[in-house]
KETOR-873731 format. One line per 2 residues: number of its first residue (from 1); their letters; for each residue x, y, z of C-alpha. Coordinates in nm, 3 decimals. Example, Ala and Ser with C-alpha at 12.3 -4.5 7.8 and 13.67 -1.06 7.14 Angstrom:
2
1 = AS = 1.230,-0.450,0.780; 1.367,-0.106,0.714;
END
This chain:
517
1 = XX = 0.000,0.000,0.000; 0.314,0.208,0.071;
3 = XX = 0.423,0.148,-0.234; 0.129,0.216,-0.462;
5 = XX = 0.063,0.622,-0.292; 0.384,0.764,-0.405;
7 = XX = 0.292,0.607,-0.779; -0.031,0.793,-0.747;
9 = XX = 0.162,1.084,-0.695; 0.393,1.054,-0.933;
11 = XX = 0.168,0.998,-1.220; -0.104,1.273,-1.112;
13 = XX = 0.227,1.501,-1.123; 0.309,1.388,-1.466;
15 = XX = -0.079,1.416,-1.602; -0.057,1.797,-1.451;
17 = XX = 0.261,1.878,-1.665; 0.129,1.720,-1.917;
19 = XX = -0.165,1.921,-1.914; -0.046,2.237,-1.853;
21 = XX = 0.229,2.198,-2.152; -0.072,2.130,-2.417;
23 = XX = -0.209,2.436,-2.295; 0.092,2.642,-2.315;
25 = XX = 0.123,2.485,-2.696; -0.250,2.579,-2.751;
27 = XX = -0.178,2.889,-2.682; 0.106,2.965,-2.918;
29 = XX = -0.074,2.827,-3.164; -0.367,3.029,-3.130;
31 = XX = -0.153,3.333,-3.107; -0.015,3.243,-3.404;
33 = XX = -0.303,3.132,-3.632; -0.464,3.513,-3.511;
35 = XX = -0.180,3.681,-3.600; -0.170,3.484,-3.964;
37 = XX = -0.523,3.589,-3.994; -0.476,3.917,-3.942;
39 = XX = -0.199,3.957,-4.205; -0.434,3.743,-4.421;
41 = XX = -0.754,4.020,-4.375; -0.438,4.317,-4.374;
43 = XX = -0.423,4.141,-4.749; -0.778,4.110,-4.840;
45 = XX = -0.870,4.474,-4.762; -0.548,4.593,-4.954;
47 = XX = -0.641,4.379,-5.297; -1.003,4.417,-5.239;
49 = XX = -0.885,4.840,-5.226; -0.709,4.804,-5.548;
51 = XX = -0.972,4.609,-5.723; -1.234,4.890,-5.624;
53 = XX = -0.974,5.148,-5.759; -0.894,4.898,-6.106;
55 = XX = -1.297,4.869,-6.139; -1.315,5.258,-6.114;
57 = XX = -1.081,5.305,-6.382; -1.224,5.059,-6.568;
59 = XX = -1.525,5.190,-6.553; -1.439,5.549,-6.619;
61 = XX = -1.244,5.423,-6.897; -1.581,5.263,-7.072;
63 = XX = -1.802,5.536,-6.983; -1.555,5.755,-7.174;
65 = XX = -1.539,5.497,-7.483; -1.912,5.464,-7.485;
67 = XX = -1.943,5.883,-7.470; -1.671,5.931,-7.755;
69 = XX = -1.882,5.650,-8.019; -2.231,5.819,-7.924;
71 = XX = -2.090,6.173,-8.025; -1.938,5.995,-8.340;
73 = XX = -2.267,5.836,-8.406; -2.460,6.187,-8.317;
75 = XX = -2.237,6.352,-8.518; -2.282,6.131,-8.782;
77 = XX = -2.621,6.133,-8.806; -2.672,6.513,-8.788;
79 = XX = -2.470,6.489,-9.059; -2.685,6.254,-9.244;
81 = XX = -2.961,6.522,-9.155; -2.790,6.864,-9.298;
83 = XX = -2.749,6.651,-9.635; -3.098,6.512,-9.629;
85 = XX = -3.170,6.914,-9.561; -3.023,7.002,-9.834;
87 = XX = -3.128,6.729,-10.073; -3.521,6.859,-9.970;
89 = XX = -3.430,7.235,-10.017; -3.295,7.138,-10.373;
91 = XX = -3.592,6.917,-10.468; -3.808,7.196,-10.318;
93 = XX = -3.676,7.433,-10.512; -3.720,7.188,-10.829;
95 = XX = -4.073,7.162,-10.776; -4.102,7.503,-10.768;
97 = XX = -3.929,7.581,-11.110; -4.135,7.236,-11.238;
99 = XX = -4.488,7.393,-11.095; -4.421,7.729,-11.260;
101 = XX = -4.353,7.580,-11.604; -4.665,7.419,-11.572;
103 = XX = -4.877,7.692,-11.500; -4.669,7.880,-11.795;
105 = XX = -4.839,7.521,-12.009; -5.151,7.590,-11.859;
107 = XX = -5.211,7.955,-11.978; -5.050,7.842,-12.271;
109 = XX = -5.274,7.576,-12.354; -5.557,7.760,-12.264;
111 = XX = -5.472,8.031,-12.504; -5.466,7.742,-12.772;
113 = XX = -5.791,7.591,-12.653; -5.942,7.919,-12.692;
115 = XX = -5.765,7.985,-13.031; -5.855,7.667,-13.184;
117 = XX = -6.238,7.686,-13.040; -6.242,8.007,-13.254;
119 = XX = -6.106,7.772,-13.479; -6.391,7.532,-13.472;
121 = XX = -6.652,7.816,-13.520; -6.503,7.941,-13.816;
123 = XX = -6.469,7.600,-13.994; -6.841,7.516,-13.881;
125 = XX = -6.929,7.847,-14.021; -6.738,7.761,-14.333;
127 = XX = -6.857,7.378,-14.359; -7.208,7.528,-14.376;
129 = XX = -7.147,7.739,-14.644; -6.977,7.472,-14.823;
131 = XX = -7.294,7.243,-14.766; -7.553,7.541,-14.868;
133 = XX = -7.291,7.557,-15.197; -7.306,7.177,-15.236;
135 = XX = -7.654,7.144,-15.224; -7.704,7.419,-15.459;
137 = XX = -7.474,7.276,-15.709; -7.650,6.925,-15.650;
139 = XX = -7.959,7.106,-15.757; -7.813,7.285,-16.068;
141 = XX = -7.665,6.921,-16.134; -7.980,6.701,-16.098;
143 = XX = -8.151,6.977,-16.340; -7.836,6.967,-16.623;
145 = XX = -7.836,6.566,-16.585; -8.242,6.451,-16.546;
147 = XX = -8.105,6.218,-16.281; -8.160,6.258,-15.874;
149 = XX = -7.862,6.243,-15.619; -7.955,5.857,-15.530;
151 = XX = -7.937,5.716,-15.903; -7.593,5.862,-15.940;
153 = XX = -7.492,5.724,-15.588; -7.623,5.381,-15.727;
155 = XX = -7.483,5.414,-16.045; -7.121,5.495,-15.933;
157 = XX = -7.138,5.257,-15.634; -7.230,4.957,-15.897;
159 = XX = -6.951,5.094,-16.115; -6.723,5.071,-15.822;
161 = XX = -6.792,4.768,-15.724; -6.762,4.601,-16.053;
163 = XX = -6.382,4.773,-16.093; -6.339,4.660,-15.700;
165 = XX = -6.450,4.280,-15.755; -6.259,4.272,-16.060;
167 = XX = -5.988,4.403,-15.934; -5.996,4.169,-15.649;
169 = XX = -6.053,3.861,-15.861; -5.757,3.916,-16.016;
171 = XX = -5.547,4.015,-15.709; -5.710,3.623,-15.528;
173 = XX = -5.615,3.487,-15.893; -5.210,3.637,-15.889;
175 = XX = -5.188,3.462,-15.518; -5.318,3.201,-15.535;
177 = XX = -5.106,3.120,-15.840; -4.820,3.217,-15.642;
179 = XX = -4.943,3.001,-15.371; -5.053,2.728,-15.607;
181 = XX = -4.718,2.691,-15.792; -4.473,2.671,-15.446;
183 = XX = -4.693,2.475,-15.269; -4.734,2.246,-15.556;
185 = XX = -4.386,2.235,-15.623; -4.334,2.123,-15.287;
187 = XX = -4.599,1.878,-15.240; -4.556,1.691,-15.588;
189 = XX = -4.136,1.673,-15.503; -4.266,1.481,-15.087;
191 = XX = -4.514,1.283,-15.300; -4.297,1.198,-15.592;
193 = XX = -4.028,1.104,-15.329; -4.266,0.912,-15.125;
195 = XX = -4.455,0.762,-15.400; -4.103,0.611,-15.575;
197 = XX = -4.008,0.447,-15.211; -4.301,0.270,-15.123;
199 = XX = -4.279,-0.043,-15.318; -4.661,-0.162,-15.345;
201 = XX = -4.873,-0.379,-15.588; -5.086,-0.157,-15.794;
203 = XX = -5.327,-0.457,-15.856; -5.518,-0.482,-15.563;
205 = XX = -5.647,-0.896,-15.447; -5.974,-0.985,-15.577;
207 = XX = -6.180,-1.227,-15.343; -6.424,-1.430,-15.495;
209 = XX = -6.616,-1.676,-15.191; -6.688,-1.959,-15.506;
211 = XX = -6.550,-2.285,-15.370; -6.497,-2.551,-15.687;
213 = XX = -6.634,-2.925,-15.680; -6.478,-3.252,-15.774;
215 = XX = -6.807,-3.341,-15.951; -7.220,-3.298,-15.905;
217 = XX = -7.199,-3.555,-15.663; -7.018,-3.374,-15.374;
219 = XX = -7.344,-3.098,-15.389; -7.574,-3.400,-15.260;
221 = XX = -7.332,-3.495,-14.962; -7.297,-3.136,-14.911;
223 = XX = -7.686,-3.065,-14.849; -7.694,-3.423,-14.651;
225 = XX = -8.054,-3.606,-14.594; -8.320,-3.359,-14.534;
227 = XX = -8.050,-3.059,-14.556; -7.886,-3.179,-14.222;
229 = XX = -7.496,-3.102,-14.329; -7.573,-2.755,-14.517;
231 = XX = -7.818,-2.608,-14.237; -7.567,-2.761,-13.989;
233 = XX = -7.252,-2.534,-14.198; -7.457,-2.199,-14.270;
235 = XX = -7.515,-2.215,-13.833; -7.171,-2.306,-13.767;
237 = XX = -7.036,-2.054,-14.002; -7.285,-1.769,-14.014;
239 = XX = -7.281,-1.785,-14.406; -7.517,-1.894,-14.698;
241 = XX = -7.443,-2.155,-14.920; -7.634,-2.123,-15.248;
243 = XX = -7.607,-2.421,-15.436; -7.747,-2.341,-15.748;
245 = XX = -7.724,-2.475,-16.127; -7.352,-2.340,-16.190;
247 = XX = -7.148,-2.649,-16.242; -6.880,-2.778,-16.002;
249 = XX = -6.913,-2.471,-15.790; -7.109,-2.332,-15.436;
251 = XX = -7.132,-1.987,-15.370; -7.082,-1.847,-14.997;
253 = XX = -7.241,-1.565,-14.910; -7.205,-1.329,-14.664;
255 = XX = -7.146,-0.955,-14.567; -6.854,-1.059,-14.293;
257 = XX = -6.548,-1.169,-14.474; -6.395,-1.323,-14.204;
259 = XX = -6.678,-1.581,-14.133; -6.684,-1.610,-14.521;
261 = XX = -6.291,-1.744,-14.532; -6.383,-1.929,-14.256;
263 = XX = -6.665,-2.137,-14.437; -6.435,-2.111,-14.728;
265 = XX = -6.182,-2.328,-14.566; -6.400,-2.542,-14.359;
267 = XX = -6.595,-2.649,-14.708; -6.213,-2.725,-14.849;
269 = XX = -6.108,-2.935,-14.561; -6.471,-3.139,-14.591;
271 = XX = -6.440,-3.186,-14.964; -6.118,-3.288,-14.938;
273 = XX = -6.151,-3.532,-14.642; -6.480,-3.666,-14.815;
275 = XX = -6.636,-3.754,-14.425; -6.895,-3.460,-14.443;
277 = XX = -7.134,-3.469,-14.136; -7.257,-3.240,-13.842;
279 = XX = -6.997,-3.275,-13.591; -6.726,-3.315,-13.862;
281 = XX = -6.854,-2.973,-13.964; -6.845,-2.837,-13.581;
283 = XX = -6.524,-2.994,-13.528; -6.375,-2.850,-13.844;
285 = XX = -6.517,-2.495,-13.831; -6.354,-2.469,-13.447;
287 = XX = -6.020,-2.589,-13.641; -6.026,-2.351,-13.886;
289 = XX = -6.160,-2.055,-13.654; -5.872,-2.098,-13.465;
291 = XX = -5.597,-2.112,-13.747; -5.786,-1.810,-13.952;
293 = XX = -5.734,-1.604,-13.554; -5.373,-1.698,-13.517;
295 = XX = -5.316,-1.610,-13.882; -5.485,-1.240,-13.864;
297 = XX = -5.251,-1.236,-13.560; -4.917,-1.288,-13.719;
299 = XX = -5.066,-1.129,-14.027; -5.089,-0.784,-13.821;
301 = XX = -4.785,-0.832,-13.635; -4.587,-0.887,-13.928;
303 = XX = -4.711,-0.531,-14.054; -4.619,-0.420,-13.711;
305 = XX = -4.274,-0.532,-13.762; -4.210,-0.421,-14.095;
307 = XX = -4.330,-0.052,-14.028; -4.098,-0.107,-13.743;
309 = XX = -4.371,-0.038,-13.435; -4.366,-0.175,-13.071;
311 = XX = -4.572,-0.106,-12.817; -4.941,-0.154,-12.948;
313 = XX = -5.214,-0.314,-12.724; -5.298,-0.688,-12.824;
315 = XX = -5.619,-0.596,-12.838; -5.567,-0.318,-13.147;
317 = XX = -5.336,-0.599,-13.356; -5.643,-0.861,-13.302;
319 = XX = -5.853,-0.656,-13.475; -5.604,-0.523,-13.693;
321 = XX = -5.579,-0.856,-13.831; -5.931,-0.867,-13.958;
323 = XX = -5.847,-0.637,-14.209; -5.686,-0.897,-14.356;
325 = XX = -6.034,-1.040,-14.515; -6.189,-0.643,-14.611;
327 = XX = -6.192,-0.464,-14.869; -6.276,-0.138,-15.023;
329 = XX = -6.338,-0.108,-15.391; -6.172,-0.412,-15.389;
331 = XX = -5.852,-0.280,-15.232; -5.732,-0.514,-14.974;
333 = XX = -5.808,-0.255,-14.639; -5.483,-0.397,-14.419;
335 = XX = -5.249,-0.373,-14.784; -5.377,-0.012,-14.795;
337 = XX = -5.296,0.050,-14.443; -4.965,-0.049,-14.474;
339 = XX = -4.919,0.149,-14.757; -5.082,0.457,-14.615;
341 = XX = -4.835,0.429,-14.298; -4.542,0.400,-14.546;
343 = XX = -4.661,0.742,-14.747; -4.715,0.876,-14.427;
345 = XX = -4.379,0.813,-14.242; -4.225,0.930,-14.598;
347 = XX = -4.389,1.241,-14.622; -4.304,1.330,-14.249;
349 = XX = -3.939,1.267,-14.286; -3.961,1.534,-14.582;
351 = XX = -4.121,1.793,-14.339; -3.911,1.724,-14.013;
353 = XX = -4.198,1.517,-13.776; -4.226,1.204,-13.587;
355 = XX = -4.187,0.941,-13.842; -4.261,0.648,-13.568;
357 = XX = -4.562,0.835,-13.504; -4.684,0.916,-13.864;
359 = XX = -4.643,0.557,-13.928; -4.797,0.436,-13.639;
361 = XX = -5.143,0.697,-13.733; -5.118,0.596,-14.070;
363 = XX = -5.142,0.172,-14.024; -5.435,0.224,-13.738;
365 = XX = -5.617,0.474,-13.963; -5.932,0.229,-14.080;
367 = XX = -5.892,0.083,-13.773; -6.261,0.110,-13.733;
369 = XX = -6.341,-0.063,-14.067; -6.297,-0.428,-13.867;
371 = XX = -6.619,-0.327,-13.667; -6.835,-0.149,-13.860;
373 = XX = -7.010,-0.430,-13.971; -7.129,-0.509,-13.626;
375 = XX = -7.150,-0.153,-13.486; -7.336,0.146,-13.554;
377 = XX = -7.170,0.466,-13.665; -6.871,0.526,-13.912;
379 = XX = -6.569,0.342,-13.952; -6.321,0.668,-13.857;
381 = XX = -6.532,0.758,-13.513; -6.550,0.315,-13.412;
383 = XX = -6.135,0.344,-13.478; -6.085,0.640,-13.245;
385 = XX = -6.313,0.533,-12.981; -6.131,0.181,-12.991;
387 = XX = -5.787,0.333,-12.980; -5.886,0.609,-12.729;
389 = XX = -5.994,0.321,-12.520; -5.612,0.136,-12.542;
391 = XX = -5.460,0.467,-12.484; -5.342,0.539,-12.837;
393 = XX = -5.159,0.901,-12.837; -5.388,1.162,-12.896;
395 = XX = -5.216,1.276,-13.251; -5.343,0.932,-13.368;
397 = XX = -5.670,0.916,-13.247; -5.704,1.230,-13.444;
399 = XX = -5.605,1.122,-13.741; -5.776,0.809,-13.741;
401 = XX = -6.158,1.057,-13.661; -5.998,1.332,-13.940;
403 = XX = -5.881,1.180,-14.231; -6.212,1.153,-14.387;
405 = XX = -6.309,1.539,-14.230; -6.563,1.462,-14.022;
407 = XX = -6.342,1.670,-13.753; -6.084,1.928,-13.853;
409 = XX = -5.656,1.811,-13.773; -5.500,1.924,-13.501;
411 = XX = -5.166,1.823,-13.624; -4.920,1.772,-13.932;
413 = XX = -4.930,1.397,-13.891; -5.338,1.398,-13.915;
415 = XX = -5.289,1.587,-14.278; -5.046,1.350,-14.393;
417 = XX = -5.236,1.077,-14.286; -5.553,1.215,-14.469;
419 = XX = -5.350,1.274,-14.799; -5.143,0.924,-14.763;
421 = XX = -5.529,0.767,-14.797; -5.637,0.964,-15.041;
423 = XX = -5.334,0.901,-15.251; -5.283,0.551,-15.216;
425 = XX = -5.712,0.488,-15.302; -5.695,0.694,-15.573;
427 = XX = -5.411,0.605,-15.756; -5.419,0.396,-16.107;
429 = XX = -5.530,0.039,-15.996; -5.584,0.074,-15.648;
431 = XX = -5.959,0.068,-15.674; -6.230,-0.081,-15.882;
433 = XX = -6.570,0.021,-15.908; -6.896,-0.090,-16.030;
435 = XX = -6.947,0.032,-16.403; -7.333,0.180,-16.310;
437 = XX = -7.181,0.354,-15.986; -6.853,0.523,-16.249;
439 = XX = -7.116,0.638,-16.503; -7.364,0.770,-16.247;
441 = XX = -7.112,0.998,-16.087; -6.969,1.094,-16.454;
443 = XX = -7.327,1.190,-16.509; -7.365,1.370,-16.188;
445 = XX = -7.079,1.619,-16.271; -7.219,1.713,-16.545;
447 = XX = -7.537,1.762,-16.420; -7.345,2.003,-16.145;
449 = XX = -7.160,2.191,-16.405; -7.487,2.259,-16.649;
451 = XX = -7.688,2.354,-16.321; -7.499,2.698,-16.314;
453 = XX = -7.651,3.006,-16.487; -7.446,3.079,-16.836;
455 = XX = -7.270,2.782,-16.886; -7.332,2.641,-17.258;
457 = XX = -7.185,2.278,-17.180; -7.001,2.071,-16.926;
459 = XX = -6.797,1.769,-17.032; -6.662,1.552,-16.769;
461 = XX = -6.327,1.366,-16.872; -5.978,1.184,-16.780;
463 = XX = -6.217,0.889,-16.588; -6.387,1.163,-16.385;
465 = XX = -6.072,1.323,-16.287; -6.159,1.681,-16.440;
467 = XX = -6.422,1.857,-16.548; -6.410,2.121,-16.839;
469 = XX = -6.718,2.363,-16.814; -6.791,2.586,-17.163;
471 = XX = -6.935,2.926,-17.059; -7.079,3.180,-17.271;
473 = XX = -6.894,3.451,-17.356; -7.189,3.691,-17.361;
475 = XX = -7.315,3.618,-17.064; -7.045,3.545,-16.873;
477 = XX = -6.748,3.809,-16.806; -6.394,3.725,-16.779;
479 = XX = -6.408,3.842,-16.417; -6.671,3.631,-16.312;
481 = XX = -6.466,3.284,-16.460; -6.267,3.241,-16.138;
483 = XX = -6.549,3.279,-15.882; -6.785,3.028,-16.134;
485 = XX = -6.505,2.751,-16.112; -6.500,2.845,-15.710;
487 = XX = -6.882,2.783,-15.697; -6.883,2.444,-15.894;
489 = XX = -6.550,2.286,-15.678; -6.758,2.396,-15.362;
491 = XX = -7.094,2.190,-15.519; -6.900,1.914,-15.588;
493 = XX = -6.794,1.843,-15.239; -7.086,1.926,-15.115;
495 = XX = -7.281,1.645,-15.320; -7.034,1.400,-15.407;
497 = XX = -6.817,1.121,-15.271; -6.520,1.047,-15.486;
499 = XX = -6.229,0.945,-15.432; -5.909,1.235,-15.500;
501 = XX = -5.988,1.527,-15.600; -6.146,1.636,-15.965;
503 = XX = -6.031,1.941,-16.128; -6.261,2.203,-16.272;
505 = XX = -6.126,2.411,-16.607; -6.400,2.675,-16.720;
507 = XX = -6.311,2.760,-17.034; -6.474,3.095,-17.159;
509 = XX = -6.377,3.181,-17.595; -6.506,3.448,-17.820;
511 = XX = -6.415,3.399,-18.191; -6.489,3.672,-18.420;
513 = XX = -6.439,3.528,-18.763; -6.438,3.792,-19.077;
515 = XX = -6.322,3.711,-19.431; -6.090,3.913,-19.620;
517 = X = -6.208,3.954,-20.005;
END
């Protein structure tokens, strides 16, 4: 226990130093750390004074930057202002000089007015006179001549007009010479030139629906027991057989050329097989229905090909096809159409257009002639409603309604299309007609040509192709010649249908014959 008190001692001694050293040490420190942070705040108030003092200058410094542009800019503008001064003073002063010129117009207009008002009343005053003179002088006229005022205006005005229409006739006469003789020149050197390079048959294919017989016999198996094997063909094929007393022959008959080939072909194939009952015929008509399509296919795509065209709607070649087995005046109608498409691609190389297209107008221009039969209306409206409907290009749906004028072109193609038909149905065996129809319409021109007052005779000649009226020379005058050939070429379209064109020559002679003795 002794021991363990003077340990006590000893280490509440040592805790007591200890103590009282950390405090000394605390208190240095703090000493020290207040004196550091008082030479810290010494250095905070002496930047923070010399950042006041830079921001002052600064400040001063922009306020007299900002002060020196806004007089530059003040100054500037009341520059800008004195000039704009001036600028108004000098237009002012224009205006001025320009308003007193105009009142210096105005008097002096009005002077003029006044002058030439003066003027007026003088010449009215005068024109008066003049008509009191006039009149007077009409008077002493009518007396001298025994004829009023209104028989010499009719007199003159008659002999006017006769000088003026003669004068004219001969003034339409010169141009259209003029006209005439280019414009000839130029379409007979494109015709000529197309003409020479289309290469077609001037005899056109004559189609006669007689089909020949091995002997009298066949006619028998032909009609069959009670008519069984003919009724059974003519409902099959659509067409009348006529078995008649011609030897060795049948005649088909009817208005559809197709179904006429058809029976044709089917009566061949019977003959010539020899087993001739109704479903033989059936099965033989379906045979050759079938071949006769596929060949008016290829037939139409072949003409296609060799006018080099793509691009037309299988419907259009199926029908174009059937033109294959019509006619016109005995002019095969899909031959023709070829040959108007060459003529017409020819002629529109010559004058710069679309030669694909002319072609393509020309070939599809009786388009409508493969449906007529069965439809109502004309062949050239049928063709442009069926192309319209495949979406043909307008420019040949045109020409396809126009080339017979039942509606005026709207393009170069449509004109050459219209004289590429016209030239290749009128030229020297394209066409045949019936002998009563050619001598009717020779008779009709002349009727046309005698129906006109002062004509002595009217001959028609060259197959119809001109006309040559005689007039008489008393009656008519050489200035009336020109508008008489006018009037007949209008009454001839008007009336006829012809092929071409027919020429009209009025030919008007005086012979004075005297004898020297």
């Amino acid at each position: 226990m002794e021991n363990v008190i003077p340990s006590l001692v000893v280490l509440l001694v040592g805790v007591g130093a200890g103590w009282i050293l950390r405090q000394v040490v605390t208190s240095k420190r703090a000493a020290a750390i207040i004196e550091e942070s008082s030479n810290v705040l010494e250095q905070a108030k002496r930047a923070a004074a010399t950042i006041a003092k830079e921001a002052q200058i600064l400040a001063k410094e922009t306020m007299l930057t900002a002060q020196a542009e806004a007089e530059k800019k003040i100054a500037h503008k009341k520059k800008e202002l004195e000039q704009f001064e001036r600028r108004l003073l000098q237009r002012e002063g224009y205006l001025d000089s320009k308003l007193d010129q105009v009142e210096k117009r105005d008097a002096l207009f009005a002077k003029r007015e006044a002058k030439l008002q003066n003027m007026e009343r003088n010449l009215e005053q005068k024109h008066e006179k003049a008509n009191k003179v006039i009149e007077e002088q009409t008077a002493k006229l009518q007396e001298i001549s025994g004829i009023s005022a209104e028989q010499a205006k009719a007199e003159l005005k008659e002999r006017f007009y006769e000088q003026a229409r003669l004068e004219a006739a001969h003034a339409v006469k010169k141009t259209e010479e003029e006209a005439l003789s280019k414009a000839t020149d130029n379409a007979r050197n494109i015709i000529a030139n197309a003409i020479q390079r289309c290469a077609s048959d001037f005899v056109a294919e004559n189609t006669v629906s007689v089909v020949d017989l091995p002997n009298e016999e066949m006619k028998g198996r032909i009609i069959g027991r009670e008519g069984r094997n003919i009724r059974a063909l003519e409902i099959a094929t659509g067409v009348d057989l006529i078995i008649d007393d011609t030897p060795n022959a049948v005649i088909l008959s009817c208005f559809d050329m197709v179904k006429r080939e058809i029976a044709r072909l089917t009566l061949e194939r019977l003959i010539h097989d020899g087993r001739i009952h109704p479903g033989r015929i059936e099965d033989t008509v379906e045979k050759v229905t079938k071949e006769i399509n596929v060949q008016m296919k290829k037939e139409s795509e072949r003409a296609c090909l060799d006018m080099g065209l793509d691009g037309i709607h299988q419907e259009i070649i199926k029908l174009l096809g059937r033109l294959k087995y019509r006619t016109s005046y005995s002019q095969n109608v899909l031959n023709h159409s070829v040959e108007v498409g060459f003529l017409s691609g020819m002629m529109a190389a010559e004058l710069g257009q679309n030669v694909k297209l002319a072609r393509r107008a020309g070939l599809l221009h009786d388009l409508g002639k493969a449906l007529d039969q069965n439809m109502e209306g004309s062949h050239t409206q049928i063709g442009a409603d069926f192309a319209r409907r495949y979406n043909e290009p307008s420019v040949v749906v045109n020409a396809i309604e126009s080339h017979h004028e039942d509606v005026p072109p709207t393009s170069v193609i449509a004109v050459l299309v219209a004289a590429s038909d016209a030239l290749s149905a009128s030229r020297p065996g394209a066409r045949r007609e019936m002998l009563q129809t050619y001598i009717n319409r020779m008779q009709k021109l002349e009727e046309i040509g005698n129906s006109f007052s002062g004509v002595e005779k009217t001959y028609a000649i060259q197959a119809g192709r001109e006309i040559r009226v005689v007039v008489e020379p008393e009656t008519i005058r050489d200035s009336e010649v020109f508008f008489l050939a006018k009037d007949i070429a209008r009454k001839i379209e008007s009336e006829l249908a012809y092929p071409g064109e027919i020429k009209v020559t009025v030919i008007r002679e005086t012979r004075v014959v005297e004898a020297a003795r």
